[in-house]
N, C-alpha and C positions, 0 to 999 in steps of 0.2 A: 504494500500500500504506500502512495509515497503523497507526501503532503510540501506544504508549498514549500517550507521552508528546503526541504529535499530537491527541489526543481531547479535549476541555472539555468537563468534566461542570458540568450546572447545576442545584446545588442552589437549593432551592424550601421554605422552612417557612409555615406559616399556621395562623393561630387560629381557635377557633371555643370562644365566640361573639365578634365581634370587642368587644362591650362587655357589663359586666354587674356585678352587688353582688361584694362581699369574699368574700358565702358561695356563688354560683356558682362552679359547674365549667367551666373553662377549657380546651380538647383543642388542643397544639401539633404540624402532622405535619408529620414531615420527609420530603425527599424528594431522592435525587443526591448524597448522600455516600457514603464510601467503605464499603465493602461491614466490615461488622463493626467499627466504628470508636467507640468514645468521642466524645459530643459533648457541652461542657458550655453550658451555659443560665446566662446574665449574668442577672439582672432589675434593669432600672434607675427605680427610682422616678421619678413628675414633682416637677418645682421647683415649689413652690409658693409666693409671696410671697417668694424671695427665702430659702425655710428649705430644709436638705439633711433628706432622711429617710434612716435606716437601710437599704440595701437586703438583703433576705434573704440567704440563703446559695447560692450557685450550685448548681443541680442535675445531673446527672448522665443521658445515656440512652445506650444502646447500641445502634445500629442496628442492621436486621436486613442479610443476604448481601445484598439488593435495594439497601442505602443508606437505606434509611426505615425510622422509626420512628416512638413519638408518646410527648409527653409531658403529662400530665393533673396538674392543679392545681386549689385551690382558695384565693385570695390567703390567707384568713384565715388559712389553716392554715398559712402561711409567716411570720403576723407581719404582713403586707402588707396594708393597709387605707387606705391612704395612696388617697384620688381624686384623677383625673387619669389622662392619656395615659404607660401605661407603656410602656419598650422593654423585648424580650427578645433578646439576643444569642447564637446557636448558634453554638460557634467548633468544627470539627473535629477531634481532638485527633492524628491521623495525616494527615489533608489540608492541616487549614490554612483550609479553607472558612469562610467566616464567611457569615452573616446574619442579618439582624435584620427584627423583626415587633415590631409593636404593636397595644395594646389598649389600652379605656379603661375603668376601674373608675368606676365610677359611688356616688356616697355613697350609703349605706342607712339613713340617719340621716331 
């Protein structure tokens, strides 16, 4: 018999498209969190030379009863224009769940 505490749920986020300009559209889906759950979105810029950049403000999604959601961005529109290999951190805000997914912005210069 196995009960919840027994169960490992495995959440799963990914991007799409995995690289692209500042003014592309970026689609993040989640997938194996807790059913109706707050999950906030880190965005961590790349180091570049040795400089720290600004990172935006943490976003917000609510999953849906299933655990999954998506969250859709466009860098520019956060500030974020910074190229290079970014991370983005989903942390749970009732599970606890963390992971992280990366993309690479590409300069449009």
């Amino acid at each position: 018999m196995s009960t919840a505490a027994d169960e490992t749920t495995t959440a799963t986020v990914s991007v799409t498209p995995r690289a692209g300009l500042p003014t592309d559209t970026f689609t993040f889906s989640l997938s194996g969190f807790t059913q109706n759950e707050t999950v906030v979105a880190t965005f961590v810029p790349p180091l570049i030379d040795g400089l720290d950049f600004p990172a935006p403000d943490p976003a917000t999604i609510t999953v849906d009863a299933s655990g999954a959601g998506t969250l859709t961005m466009r860098p520019v529109d956060l500030g974020a224009i910074v190229p290079g290999v970014w991370n983005v951190t989903f942390t749970g805000q009732t599970s606890g769940i963390v992971q992280t997914v990366s993309f690479a912005m590409t300069c449009g210069c």
